[in-house]
Every structure is written in structure tokens, then in C-alpha cells.
C-alpha positions in Angstrom: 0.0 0.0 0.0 1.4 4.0 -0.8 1.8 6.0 1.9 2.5 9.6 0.4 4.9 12.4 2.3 4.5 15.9 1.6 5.9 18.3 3.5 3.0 21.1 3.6 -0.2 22.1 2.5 0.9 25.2 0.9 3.6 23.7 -1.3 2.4 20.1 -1.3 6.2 19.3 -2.3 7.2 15.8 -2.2 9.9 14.8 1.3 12.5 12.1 -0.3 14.3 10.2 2.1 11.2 10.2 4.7 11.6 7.1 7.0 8.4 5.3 7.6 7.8 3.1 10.4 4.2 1.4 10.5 2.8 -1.0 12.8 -0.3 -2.8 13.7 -2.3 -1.1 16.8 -2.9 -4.6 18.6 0.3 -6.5 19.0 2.5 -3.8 17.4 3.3 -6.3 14.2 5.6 -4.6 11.7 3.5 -3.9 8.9 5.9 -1.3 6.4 9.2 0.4 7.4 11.5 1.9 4.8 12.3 5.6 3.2 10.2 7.6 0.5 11.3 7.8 -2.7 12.1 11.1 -4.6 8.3 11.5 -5.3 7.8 11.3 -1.5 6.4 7.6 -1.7 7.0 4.5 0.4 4.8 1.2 -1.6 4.9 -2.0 0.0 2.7 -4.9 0.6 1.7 -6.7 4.0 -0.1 -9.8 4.8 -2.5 -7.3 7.3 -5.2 -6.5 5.5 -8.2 -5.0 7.9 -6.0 -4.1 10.6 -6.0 -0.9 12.7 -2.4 0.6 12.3 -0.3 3.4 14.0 3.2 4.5 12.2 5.4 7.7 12.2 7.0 9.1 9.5 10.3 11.4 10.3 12.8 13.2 8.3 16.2 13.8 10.8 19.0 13.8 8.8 20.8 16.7 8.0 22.8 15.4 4.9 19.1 14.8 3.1 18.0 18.6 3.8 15.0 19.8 5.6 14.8 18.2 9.2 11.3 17.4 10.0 9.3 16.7 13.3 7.6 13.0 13.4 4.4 12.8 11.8 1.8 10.8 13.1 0.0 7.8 10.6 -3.0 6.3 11.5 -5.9 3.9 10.0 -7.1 0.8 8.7 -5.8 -1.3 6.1 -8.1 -3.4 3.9 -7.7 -5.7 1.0 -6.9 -2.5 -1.3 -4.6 -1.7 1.2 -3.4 2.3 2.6 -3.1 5.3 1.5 -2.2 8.0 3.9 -0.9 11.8 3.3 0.8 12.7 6.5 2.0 16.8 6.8 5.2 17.1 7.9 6.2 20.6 9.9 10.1 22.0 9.6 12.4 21.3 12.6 14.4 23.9 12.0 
């Protein structure tokens, strides 16, 4: 499932290099973890379909650019699977 990482509203531009970290709410299974690609994407798949799940998505790494504070994820996956925008705010 795509998870998509921009960094505002205003601009909408795309964070590369976001790290991802997704879980399931019950148990705290690793559903996704990995870095956004230069369109701000992370794609995966998961064997938990219709599962509540919690994640943060962070940017703190000064050699990619803008830092970023965490950035909260939160849902349900189904069989389609998840798509999320998460807003990410400077930390600088």
C-alpha cells in the first residue's frame, strides 16, 4: 500500500528520504518500514489487511536537507490496502 509524504499544505512538495515506520495497533506487528522515494512515496505490501495501524514518518538527517518533526500515521488497512498523506512541519 502507498503511503505519500509531503511536506505542507501550501507547497504540497514531495519529502525524499522520509523514514516510515508502520505497525499494527494490537500486538505492534511490523507492517511497512522503509524511506520515501524522490516522489515522497514509500509502496509495500503486508499480509495485514483489515488491521488498525499506527506509524510515524520522520525526516532527521541533515545530509538529506530539511529536518522534519515526526508525523503521526494512522488507520485501517483493507484488502486494497493504505493510502495515507501525512504533513510534515520544519524542525528547524
Amino acid at each position: 500500500f502507498p503511503v505519500t509524504i509531503r511536506r505542507d499544505a501550501a507547497t504540497g512538495a514531495a519529502v525524499q528520504n522520509a523514514r516510515i515506520r508502520i505497525t499494527t495497533d494490537v500486538g505492534g506487528y511490523l507492517v511497512l518500514e522503509g524511506v520515501t522515494n524522490s516522489s515522497g512515496v514509500l509502496s509495500g505490501t503486508t499480509e495485514y489487511a483489515s488491521h488498525a495501524i499506527t506509524g510515524t514518518v520522520r525526516r532527521a538527517t541533515a545530509a538529506y536537507g530539511t529536518l522534519y518533526k515526526p508525523g503521526s500515521i494512522s488507520g485501517t488497512t483493507t484488502s486494497s490496502g493504505f493510502s495515507s498523506t501525512v504533513l510534515l512541519i520544519s524542525d528547524e
